[in-house]
C-alpha positions as semicolon CSV with decimal commas, in nm:
position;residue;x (nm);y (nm);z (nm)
1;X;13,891;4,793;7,853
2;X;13,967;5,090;8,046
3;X;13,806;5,305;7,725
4;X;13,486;5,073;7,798
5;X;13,485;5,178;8,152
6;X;13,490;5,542;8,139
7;X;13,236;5,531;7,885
8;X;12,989;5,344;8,101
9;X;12,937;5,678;8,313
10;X;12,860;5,892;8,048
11;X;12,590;5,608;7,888
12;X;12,411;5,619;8,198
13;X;12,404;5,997;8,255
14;X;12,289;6,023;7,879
15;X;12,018;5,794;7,945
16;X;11,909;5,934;8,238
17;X;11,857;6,233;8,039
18;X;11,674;6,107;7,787
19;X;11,435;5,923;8,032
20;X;11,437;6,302;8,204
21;X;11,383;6,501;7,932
22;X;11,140;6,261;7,744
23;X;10,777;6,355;7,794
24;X;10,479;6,111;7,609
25;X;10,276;6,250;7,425
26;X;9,976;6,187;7,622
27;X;10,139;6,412;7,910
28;X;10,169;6,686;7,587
29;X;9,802;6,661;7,549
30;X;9,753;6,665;7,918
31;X;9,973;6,969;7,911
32;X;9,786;7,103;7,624
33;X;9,476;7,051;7,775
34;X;9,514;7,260;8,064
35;X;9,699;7,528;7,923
36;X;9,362;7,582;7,663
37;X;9,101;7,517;7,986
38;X;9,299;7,804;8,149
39;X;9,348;8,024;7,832
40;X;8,886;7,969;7,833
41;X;8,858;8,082;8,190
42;X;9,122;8,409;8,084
43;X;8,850;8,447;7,822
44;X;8,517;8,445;8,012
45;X;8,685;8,689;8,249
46;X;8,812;8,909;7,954
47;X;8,426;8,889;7,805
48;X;8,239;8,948;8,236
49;X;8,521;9,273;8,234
50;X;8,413;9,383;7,894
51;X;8,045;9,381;7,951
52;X;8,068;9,517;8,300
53;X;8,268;9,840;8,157
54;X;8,013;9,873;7,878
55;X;7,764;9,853;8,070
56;X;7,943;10,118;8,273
57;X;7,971;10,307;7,952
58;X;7,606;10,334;7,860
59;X;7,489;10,420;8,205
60;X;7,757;10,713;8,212
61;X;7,612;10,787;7,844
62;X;7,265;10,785;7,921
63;X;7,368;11,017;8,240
64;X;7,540;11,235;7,972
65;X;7,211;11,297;7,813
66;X;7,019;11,382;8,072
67;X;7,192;11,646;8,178
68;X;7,286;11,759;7,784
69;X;6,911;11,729;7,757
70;X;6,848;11,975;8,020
71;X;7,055;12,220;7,948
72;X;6,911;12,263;7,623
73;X;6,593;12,299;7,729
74;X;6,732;12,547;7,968
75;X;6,879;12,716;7,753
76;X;6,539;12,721;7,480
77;X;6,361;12,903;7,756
78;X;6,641;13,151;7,828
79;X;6,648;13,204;7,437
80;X;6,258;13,219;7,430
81;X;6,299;13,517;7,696
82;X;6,547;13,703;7,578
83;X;6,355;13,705;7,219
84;X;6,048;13,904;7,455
85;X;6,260;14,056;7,629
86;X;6,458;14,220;7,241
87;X;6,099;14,342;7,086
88;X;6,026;14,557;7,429
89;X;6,362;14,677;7,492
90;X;6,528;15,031;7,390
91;X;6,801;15,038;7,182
92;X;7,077;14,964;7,410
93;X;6,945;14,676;7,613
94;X;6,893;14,543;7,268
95;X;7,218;14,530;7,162
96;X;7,309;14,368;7,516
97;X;7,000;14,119;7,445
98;X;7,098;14,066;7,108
99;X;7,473;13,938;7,227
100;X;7,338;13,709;7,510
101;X;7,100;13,539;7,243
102;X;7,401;13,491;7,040
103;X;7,581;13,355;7,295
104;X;7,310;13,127;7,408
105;X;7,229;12,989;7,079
106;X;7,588;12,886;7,010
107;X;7,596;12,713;7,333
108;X;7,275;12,528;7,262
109;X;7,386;12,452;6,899
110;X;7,711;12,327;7,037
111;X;7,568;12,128;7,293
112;X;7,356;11,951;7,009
113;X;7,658;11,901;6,813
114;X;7,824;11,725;7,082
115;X;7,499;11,531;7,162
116;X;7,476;11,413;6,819
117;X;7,866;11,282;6,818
């Protein structure tokens, strides 16, 4: 009798447990339910963040062109120019002409290079 006593405690608290700890499954799918609507939302912001920094990206691009764009063409006329300026120069402002145009036509080669990546 006394066994059946002292056991009656630790029923209850067992039970109480289980009724605790027990969730249906409906309140799984609930559960389920919201953790997927929130995972979406994490999405659609994921996908407005990516467009937004690649739209970013091709503005800063395009931007990047422009002013690769002009510098070539700068750099074309400064080419063309030193060319006229080679066939009417003496000998040592040739060799002074001669090392500019080098210079600018690696610059302008490189900056086409870099274009083209």
């Amino acid at each position: 009798m006394e066994k059946a006593i002292s056991t009656v405690p630790y029923i209850f608290l067992f039970a109480t447990i289980i009724c605790i700890a027990y969730i249906s499954p409906s309140q799984k799918v609930e559960n389920a339910e919201g953790k997927v609507l929130d995972t979406k939302k994490e999405v659609k912001k994921a996908k407005q963040n990516l467009s937004f920094i690649l739209q970013s990206f091709v503005t800063e691009y395009q931007q990047f062109r422009i002013v690769n764009d002009n510098t070539i063409i700068t750099n074309e006329k400064s080419i063309a120019e030193l060319k006229l300026n080679i066939s009417s120069a003496n000998k040592e402002n040739k060799v002074i002409y001669k090392k500019k145009l080098a210079e600018l036509e690696r610059r302008n080669n490189d900056l086409k290079i870099e274009q083209a990546d």
